[in-house]
C-alpha positions as semicolon CSV with decimal commas, in nm:
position;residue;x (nm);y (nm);z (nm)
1;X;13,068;0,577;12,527
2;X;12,942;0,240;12,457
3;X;12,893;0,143;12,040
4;X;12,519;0,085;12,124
5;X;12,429;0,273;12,438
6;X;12,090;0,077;12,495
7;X;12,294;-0,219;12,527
8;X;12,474;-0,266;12,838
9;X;12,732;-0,542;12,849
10;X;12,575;-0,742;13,145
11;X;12,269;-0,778;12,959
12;X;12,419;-0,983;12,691
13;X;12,419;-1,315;12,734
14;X;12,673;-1,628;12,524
15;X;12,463;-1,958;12,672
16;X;12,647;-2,270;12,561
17;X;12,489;-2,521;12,821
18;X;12,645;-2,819;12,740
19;X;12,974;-2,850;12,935
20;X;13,065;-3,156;12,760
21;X;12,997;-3,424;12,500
22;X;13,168;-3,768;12,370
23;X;13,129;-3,916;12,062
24;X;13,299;-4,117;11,767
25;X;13,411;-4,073;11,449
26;X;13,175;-4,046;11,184
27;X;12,892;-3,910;11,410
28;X;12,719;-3,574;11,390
29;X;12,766;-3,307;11,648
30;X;12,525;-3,115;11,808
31;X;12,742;-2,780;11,947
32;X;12,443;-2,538;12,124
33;X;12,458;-2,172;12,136
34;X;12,190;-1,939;12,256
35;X;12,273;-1,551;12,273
36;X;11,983;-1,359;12,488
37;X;11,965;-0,995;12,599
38;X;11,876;-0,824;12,290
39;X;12,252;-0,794;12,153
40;X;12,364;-0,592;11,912
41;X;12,405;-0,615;11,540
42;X;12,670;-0,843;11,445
43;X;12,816;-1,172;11,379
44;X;12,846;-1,527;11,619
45;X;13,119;-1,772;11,537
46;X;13,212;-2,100;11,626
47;X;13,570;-2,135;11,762
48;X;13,809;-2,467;11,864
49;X;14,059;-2,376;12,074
50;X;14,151;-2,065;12,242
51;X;14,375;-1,722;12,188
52;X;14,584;-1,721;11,898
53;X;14,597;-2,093;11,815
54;X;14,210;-2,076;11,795
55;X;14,037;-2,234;11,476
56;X;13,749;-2,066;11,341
57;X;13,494;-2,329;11,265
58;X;13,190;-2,167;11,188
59;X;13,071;-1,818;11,053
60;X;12,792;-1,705;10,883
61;X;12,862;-1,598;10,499
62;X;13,214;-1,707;10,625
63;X;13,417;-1,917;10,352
64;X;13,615;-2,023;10,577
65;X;13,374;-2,231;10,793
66;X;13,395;-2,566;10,775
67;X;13,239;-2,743;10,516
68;X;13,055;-3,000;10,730
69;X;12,983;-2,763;10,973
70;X;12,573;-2,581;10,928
71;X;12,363;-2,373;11,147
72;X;12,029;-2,543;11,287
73;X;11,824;-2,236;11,186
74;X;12,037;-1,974;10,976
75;X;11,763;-1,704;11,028
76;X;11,758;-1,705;11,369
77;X;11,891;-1,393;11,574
78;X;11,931;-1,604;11,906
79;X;11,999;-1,950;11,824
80;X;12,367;-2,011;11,694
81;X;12,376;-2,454;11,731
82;X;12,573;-2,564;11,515
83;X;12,632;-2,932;11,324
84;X;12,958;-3,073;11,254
85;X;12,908;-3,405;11,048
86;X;13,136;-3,701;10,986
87;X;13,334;-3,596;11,315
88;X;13,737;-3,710;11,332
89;X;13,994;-3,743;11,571
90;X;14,104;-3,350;11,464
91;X;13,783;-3,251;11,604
92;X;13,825;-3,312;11,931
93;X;13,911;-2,981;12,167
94;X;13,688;-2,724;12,349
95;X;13,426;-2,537;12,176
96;X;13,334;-2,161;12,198
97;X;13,062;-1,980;12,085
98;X;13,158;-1,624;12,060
99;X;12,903;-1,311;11,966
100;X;13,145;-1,054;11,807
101;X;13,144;-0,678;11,753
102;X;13,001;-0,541;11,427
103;X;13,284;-0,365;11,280
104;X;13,576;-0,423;11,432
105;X;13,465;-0,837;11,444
106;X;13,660;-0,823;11,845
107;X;13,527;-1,059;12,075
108;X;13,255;-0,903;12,243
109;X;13,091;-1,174;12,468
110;X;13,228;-1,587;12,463
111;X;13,016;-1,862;12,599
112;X;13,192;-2,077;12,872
113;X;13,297;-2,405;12,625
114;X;13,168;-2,738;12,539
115;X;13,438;-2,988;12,579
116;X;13,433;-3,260;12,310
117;X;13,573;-3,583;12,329
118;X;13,578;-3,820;12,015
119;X;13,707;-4,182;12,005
120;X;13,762;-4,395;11,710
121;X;13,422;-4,610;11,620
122;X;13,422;-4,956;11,604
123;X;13,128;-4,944;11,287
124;X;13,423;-5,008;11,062
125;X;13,446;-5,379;11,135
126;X;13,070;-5,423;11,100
127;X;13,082;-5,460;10,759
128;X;13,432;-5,701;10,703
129;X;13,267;-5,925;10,992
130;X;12,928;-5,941;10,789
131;X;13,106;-5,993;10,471
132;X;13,290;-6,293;10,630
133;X;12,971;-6,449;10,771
134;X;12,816;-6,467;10,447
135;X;13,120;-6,608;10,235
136;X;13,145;-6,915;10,525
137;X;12,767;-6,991;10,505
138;X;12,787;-6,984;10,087
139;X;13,048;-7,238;10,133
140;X;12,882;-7,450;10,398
141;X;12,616;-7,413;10,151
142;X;12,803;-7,525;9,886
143;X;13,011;-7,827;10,062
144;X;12,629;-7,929;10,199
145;X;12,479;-7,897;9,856
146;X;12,809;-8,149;9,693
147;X;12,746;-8,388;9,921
148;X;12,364;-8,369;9,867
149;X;12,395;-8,495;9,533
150;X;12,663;-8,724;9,499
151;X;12,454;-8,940;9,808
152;X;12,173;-8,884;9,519
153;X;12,327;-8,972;9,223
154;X;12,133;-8,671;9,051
155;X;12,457;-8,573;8,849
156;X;12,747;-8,766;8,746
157;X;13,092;-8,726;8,959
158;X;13,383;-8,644;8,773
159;X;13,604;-8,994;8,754
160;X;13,316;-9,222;8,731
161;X;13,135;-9,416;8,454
162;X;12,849;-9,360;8,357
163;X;12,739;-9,662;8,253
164;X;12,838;-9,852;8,597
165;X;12,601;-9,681;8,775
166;X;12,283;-9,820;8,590
């Protein structure tokens, strides 16, 4: 006899409709889960990877979650997204969405996967290419600026008299 007779199996339903997703390190994931058919009483988690060499990755109340890993809304009973920030390499793998059994925490029901792809991001050379910009325009600046005034005469040049220039 079924744990909760008024649920039948077939009615329960692990929707992950995204099939699969790129993106680069650094970025924020967006990992949807919607479980529909009135299920049971107890808990959805996050998994990368399959059968025994699965990680868990999210859990509610669950320590060992993730730490940039949240839930889009915590109080829901049918929406399980999840958000993995500042994304690496390691994160990379297929994702599953899996609505568990209450006490025994067995896999009751597992979405289909969301594939995730993540390359290294080019951002990191933004910033050493801006840097560089600015430290050849100060010096055009200041090369520009030198020969400004020594075509004046507004300041002395080091090496020459003073007093032969009136």
């Amino acid at each position: 006899m079924p744990v909760f007779p008024d649920v039948k199996d077939q009615d329960i339903e692990v929707c992950q409709q995204q099939r699969f997703l790129s993106a680069q390190t650094g970025d924020t994931l967006k990992l949807e889960c919607r479980v529909t058919g009135g299920a049971p009483p107890g808990p959805v988690v996050w998994f990368l990877g399959e059968g025994s060499a699965r990680k868990l990755v999210y859990a509610d109340k669950n320590h060992n979650s993730l730490k940039r890993v949240r839930r889009k809304t915590p109080e829901s009973d049918t929406d399980f997204t999840i958000f993995i920030r500042n994304l690496t390499l390691e994160d990379a793998g297929k994702y599953y969405c899996v609505k568990q059994k209450t006490a025994s925490q067995e896999d009751w029901k597992t979405g289909y996967g969301t594939q995730v792809v993540v390359k290294e991001s080019n951002r990191q050379y933004i910033i050493p290419s801006a840097t560089i910009a600015c430290l050849f325009l100060a010096g055009l600046f200041t090369v520009a600026f030198y020969f400004y005034v020594k075509k004046k005469k507004v300041l002395p040049i080091p090496g020459e008299d003073l007093l032969s220039t009136i």
